[in-house]
Each structure stands twice: as structure tokens, then as C-alpha cells.
C-alpha positions as CSV (number, residue, x, y, z in Angstrom):
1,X,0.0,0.0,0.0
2,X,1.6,3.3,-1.1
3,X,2.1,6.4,1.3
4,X,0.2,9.7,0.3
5,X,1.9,12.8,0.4
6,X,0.9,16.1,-0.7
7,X,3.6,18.7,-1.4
8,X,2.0,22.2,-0.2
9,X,3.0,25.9,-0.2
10,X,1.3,29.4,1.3
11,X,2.5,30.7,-2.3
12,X,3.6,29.9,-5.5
13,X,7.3,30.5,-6.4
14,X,8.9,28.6,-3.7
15,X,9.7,25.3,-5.0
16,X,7.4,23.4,-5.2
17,X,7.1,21.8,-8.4
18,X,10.7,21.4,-8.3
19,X,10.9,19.8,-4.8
20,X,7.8,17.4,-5.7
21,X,9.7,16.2,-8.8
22,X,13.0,15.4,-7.1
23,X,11.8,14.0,-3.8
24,X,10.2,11.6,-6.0
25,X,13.7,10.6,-8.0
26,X,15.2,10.6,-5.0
27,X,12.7,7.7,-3.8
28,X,12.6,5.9,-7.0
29,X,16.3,6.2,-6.8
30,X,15.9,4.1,-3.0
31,X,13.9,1.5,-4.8
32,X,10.7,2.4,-3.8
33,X,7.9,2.8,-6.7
34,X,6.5,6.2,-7.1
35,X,3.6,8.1,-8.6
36,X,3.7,12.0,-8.9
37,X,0.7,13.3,-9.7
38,X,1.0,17.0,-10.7
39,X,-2.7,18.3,-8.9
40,X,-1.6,21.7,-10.4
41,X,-4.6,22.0,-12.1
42,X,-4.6,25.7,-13.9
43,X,-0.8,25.8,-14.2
44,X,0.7,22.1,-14.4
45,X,4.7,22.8,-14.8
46,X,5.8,18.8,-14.0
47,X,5.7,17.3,-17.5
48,X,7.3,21.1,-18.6
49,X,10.1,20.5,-15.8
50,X,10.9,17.2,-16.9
51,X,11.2,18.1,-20.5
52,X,7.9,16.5,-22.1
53,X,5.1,17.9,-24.1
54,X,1.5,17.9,-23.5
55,X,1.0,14.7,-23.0
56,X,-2.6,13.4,-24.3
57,X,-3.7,11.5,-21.1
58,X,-3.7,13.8,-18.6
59,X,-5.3,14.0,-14.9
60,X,-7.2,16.8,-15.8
61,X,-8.9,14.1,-18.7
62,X,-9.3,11.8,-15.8
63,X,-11.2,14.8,-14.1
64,X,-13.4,15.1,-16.5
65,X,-14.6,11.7,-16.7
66,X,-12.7,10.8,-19.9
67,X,-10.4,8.3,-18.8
68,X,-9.5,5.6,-16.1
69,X,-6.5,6.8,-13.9
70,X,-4.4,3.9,-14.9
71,X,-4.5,5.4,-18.5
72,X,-3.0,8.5,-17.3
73,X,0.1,6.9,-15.7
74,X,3.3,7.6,-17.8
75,X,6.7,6.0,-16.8
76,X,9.8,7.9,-16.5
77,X,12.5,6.1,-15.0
78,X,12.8,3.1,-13.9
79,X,10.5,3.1,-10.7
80,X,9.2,7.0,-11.2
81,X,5.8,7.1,-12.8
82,X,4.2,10.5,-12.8
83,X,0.7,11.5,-13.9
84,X,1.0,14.6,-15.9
85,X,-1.5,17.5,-16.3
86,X,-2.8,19.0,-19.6
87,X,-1.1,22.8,-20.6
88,X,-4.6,23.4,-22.5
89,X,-6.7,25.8,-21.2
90,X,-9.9,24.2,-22.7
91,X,-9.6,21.3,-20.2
92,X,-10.3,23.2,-17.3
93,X,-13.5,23.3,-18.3
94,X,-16.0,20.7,-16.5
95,X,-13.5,18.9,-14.0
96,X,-14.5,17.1,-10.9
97,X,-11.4,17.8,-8.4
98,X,-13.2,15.6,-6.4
99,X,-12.5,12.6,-8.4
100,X,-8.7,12.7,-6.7
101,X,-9.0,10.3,-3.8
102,X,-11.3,7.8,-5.4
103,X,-8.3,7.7,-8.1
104,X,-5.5,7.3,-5.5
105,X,-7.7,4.6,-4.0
106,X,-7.9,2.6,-7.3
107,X,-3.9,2.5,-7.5
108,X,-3.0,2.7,-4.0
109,X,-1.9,-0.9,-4.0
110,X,0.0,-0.5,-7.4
111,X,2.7,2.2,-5.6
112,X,5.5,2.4,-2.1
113,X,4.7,6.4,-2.2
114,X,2.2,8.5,-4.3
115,X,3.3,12.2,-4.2
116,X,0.8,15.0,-5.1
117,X,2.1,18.4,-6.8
118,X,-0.6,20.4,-5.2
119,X,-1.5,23.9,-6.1
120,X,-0.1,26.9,-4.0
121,X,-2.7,28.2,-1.3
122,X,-5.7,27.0,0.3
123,X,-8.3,27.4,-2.9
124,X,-10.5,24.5,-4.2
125,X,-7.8,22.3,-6.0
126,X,-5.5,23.0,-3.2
127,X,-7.9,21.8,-0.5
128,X,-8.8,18.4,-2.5
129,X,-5.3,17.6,-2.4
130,X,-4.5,18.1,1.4
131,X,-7.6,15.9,1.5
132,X,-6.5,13.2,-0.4
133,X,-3.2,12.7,1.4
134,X,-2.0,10.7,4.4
135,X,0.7,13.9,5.3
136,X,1.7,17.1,3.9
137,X,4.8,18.5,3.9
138,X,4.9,22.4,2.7
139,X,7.8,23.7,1.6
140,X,8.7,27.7,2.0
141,X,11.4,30.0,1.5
142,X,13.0,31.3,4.6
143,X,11.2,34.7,4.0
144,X,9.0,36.5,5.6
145,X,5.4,36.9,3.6
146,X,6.2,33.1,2.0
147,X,6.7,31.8,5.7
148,X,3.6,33.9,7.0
149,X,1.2,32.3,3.7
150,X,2.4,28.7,5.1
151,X,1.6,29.2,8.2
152,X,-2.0,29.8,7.0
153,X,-1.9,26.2,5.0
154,X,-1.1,24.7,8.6
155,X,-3.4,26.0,10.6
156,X,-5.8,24.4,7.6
157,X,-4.6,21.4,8.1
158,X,-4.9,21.3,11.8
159,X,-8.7,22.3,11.4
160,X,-9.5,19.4,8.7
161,X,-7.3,17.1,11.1
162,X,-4.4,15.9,8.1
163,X,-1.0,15.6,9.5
164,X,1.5,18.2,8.7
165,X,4.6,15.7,8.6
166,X,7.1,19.0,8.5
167,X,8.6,21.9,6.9
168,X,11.1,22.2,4.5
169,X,12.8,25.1,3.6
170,X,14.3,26.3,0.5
171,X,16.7,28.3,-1.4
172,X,19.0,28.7,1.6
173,X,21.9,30.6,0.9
174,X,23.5,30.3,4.1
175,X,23.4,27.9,7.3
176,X,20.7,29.2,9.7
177,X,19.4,28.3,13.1
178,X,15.9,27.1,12.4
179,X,14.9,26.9,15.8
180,X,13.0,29.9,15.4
181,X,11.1,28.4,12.2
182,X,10.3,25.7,14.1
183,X,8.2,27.8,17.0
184,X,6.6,30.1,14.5
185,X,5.1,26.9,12.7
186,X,5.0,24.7,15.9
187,X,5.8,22.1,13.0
188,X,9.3,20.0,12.5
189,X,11.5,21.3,10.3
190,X,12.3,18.1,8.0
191,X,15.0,19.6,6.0
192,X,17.1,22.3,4.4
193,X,17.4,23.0,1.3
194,X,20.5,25.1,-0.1
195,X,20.7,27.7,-2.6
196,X,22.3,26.2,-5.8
197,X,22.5,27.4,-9.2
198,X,21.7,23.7,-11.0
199,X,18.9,23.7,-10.2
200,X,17.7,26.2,-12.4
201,X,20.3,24.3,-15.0
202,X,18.6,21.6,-14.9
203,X,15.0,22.9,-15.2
204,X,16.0,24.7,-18.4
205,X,17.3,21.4,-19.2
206,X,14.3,19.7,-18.6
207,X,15.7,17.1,-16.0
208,X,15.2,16.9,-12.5
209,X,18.6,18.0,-10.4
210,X,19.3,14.9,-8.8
211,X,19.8,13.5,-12.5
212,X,21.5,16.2,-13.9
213,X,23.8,16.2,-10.4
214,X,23.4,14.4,-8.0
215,X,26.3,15.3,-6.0
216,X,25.2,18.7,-6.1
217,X,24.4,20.9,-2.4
218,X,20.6,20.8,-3.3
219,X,20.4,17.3,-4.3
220,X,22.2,16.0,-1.5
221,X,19.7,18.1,0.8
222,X,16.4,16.8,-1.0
223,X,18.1,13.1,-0.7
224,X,18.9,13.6,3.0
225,X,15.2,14.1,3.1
226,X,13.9,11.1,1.4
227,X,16.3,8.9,3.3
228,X,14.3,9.9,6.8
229,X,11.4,9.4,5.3
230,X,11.9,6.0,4.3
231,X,15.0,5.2,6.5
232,X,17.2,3.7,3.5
233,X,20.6,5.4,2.9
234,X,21.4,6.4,-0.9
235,X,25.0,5.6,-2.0
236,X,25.7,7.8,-4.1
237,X,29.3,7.9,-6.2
238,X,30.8,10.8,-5.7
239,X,33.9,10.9,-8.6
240,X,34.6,13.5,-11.2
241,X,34.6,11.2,-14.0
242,X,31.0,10.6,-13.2
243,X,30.4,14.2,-12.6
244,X,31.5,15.0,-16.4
245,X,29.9,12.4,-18.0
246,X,26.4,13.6,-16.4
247,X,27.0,17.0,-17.9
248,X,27.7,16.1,-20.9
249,X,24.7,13.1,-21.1
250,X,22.3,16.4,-20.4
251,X,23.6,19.0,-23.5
């Protein structure tokens, strides 16, 4: 039976997208089967980020009553399976968000971890989500107004009684004492993750980070945070021969 987590954020431009994709290579790369489903529903960016097109079975399709959910399922690595969302504006029209959990529960069996790209905020789409999930972790940048919109999305999820399994926060550019994080949200802080200028390399690329380099300060972190969720331990080479090779397999 697979674990459900949403991926949540008080507001969009944190890294969310970008964290959802990569925590799910990073357990796919543990051996553990995984589904991301992006729940982005009026701007879907995981099949962008990872370089596909708009692929013709699509959750919003499944939303709509078009589809089975299994038909939406698209491998893309070895143990990562993501179901994408549709980048036409026409299918917005006449979805059912509440058709999500019924569709986890028809492949919960089929998956180790289902992770939901949800929207940013607390609207519709982003509600459904949280609701369809066994945790939540929101992710934040360690800023003001984005901690202060995340703090909203917990105090939701303290009211509809879903776990908040922690905080993560992102684009660090230096090592802080998150002590204080942790007393504003009266939530964990799960992990930390670091400034790094591959990542945006790699979403121009098309690939998630950990692929592109996975010896990299921001893939390390995002691993670091998968391993204590599953409590496996990722070797990961560390040599410069591999290091080239990866940059010149992405070009």
C-alpha cells in the first residue's frame, strides 16, 4: 500500500514543483515505486520540468470523466511514474477535483509512495489535495510573507485534522538556526534546502537536479530528506569522471 503525500506551499514561487519532482527521484532512486501526480490543475509545470510535451492522457482528462486513472500513468524512470496535467486551457473546463481520492484509492496498492504536486494556497484544487493525502509536507522559502502564507496552510490542516509531517525550507543561501522556524510553525522542520545554481540548469534542461547532479548541495539536501522518510541510505558515487559524464549526457 503506497504512502500519500501532498507537497503544499502558502504561495507559489517557492519550490514546489521542483521539490515534488526530485523528492520523487530521490525515492525511486531508493527502490521504492513512485507516482507524482502533478494536482496543479490551472498551471501544471511537472511534465514542462521534466522536459515532455503535453502529453494526451492527462489528470485533468481523468477529471473530467474521460479516462480511467491507470490510462493517465506515464513511466519515467525506472520506478518513477508520474501522472502529468494537460497545458490546455480548454480542459479546465467541466472537472470534478473531487475525483482525486477515489483515483489514488484505485492505485494505492499498485505504488511504495504516491506524491501530489498540489496547487499553492488554500483554494479548491489545493484543499482536495491536502484531502487526499495521508501527510503534507509544505515547503517555504525562509522569508517573511512566504513563511507567513504557510503558516496559514497549517493551521488548515490542523482544522481538517491531516498531518502536517514537516517543513522544509528552500533556497538557503547560508546555514541558519531554524529553531525559530520551528516555533513560528509549531511544525518540525524536516530539511534544508540550499541555494544552488543547477537547479535552475537543470529545469532549463528539462531534468530533474538529482539526475543532472546528483552530487550537487541541493540534491544532497532533497536526498537527505527522502532517506528519513523511508529510513534507506542512498550511496551515491561521488567521482569527477562521473560528474562530467552527467553534464555532458544532459547538453
Amino acid at each position: 500500500m503506497a504512502k500519500v503525500y501532498t507537497i503544499s506551499s502558502g504561495k507559489g514561487g517557492v519550490g514546489k514543483t521542483f521539490f515534488s519532482i526530485n523528492l520523487s527521484r530521490a525515492l525511486s532512486l531508493l527502490n521504492f515505486k513512485t507516482l507524482l501526480i502533478d494536482f496543479n490543475l490551472t498551471t501544471p509545470n511537472v511534465s514542462i520540468n521534466l522536459g515532455l510535451g503535453n502529453e494526451n492522457n492527462n489528470i485533468h482528462k481523468f477529471l473530467r470523466g474521460e479516462i480511467d486513472i491507470n490510462d493517465c500513468i506515464k513511466e519515467y524512470e525506472e520506478n518513477f511514474y508520474i501522472i502529468p496535467g494537460s497545458l490546455d486551457i480548454k480542459d479546465l473546463i467541466y472537472i470534478s477535483t473531487e475525483k482525486l481520492h477515489n483515483g489514488i484509492m484505485k492505485i494505492y496498492d499498485d505504488f511504495d509512495y504516491i506524491i501530489i504536486d498540489s496547487a499553492a494556497g488554500i483554494g479548491k484544487e489545493a484543499l482536495e489535495a491536502l484531502k487526499a493525502s495521508e501527510e503534507v509536507i509544505i515547503i517555504t522559502n525562509y522569508e517573511k510573507s512566504a513563511m507567513f502564507d504557510s503558516y496559514r496552510v497549517t493551521k488548515v490542516l490542523d482544522n481538517l485534522d491531516i498531518k502536517t509531517l514537516g517543513i522544509v525550507l528552500n533556497k538557503i543561501k547560508k546555514d541558519i538556526d531554524y529553531v525559530n522556524a520551528e516555533k513560528f510553525f509549531k511544525k518540525k522542520i524536516i530539511g534544508i534546502i540550499h541555494y544552488d545554481e543547477n537547479v535552475q540548469i537543470s529545469m532549463n534542461k528539462g531534468v530533474p537536479l538529482i539526475d543532472y547532479n546528483i552530487n550537487s548541495i541541493a540534491s544532497r539536501d532533497i536526498i537527505k530528506i527522502a532517506e528519513k522518510m523511508t529510513g534507506k541510505e542512498l550511496k551515491v558515487r561521488n567521482s569527477f569522471i562521473d560528474n562530467i559524464l552527467k553534464i555532458f549526457k544532459w547538453r
